[in-house]
C-alpha positions as CSV (number, residue, x, y, z in Angstrom):
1,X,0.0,0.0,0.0
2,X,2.4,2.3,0.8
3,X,4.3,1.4,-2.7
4,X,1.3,3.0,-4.2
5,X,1.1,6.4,-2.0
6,X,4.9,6.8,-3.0
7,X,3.9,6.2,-6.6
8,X,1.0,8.3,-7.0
9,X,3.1,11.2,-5.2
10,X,5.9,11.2,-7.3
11,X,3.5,10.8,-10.7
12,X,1.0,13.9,-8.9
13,X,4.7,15.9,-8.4
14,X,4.2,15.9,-4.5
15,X,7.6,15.7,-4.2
16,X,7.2,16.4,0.0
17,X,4.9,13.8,0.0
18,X,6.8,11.3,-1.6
19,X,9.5,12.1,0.6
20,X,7.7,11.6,4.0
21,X,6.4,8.5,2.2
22,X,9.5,6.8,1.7
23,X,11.5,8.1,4.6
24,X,8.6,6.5,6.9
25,X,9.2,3.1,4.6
26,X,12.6,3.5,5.9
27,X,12.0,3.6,9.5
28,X,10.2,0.6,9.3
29,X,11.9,-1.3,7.8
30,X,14.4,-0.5,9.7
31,X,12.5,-1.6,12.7
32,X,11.6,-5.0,10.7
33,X,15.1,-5.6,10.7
34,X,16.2,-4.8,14.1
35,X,12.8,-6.7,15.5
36,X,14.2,-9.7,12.5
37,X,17.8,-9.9,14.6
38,X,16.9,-9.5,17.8
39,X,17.6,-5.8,18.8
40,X,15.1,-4.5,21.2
41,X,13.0,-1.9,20.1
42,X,13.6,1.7,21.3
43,X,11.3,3.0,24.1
44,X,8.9,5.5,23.1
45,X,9.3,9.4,23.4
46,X,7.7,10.6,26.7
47,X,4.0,12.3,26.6
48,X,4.5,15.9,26.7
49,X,3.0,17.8,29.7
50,X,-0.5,18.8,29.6
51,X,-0.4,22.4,28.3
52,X,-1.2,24.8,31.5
53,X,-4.9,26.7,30.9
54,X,-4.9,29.1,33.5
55,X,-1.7,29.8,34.7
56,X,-1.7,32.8,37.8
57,X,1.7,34.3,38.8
58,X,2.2,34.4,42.6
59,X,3.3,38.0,44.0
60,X,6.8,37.4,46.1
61,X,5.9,40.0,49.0
């Protein structure tokens, strides 16, 4: 499927697109192949922190 996406971006001239495309088909594949010899598998990126909505400064004095 993703063959196709790559494809019909370059053929459309999305040239970003076909870029992202194949640079995700290269990350996993490169995960197939580290998950295919054994390497463990990197640990995900942390959640970032919950945005603040209200935020209230607190006078020093």
């Amino acid at each position: 499927m993703q063959m196709r996406d790559i494809a019909r971006a370059v053929k459309s001239g999305g040239k970003a697109i076909a870029l992202n495309e194949v640079s995700d088909l290269a990350l996993r594949l490169d995960l197939l192949a580290d998950a295919i010899a054994g390497v463990p598998a990197p640990a995900p990126a942390p959640a970032p922190a919950p945005a603040v909505a209200h935020a209230r400064v607190l006078d020093p004095a």
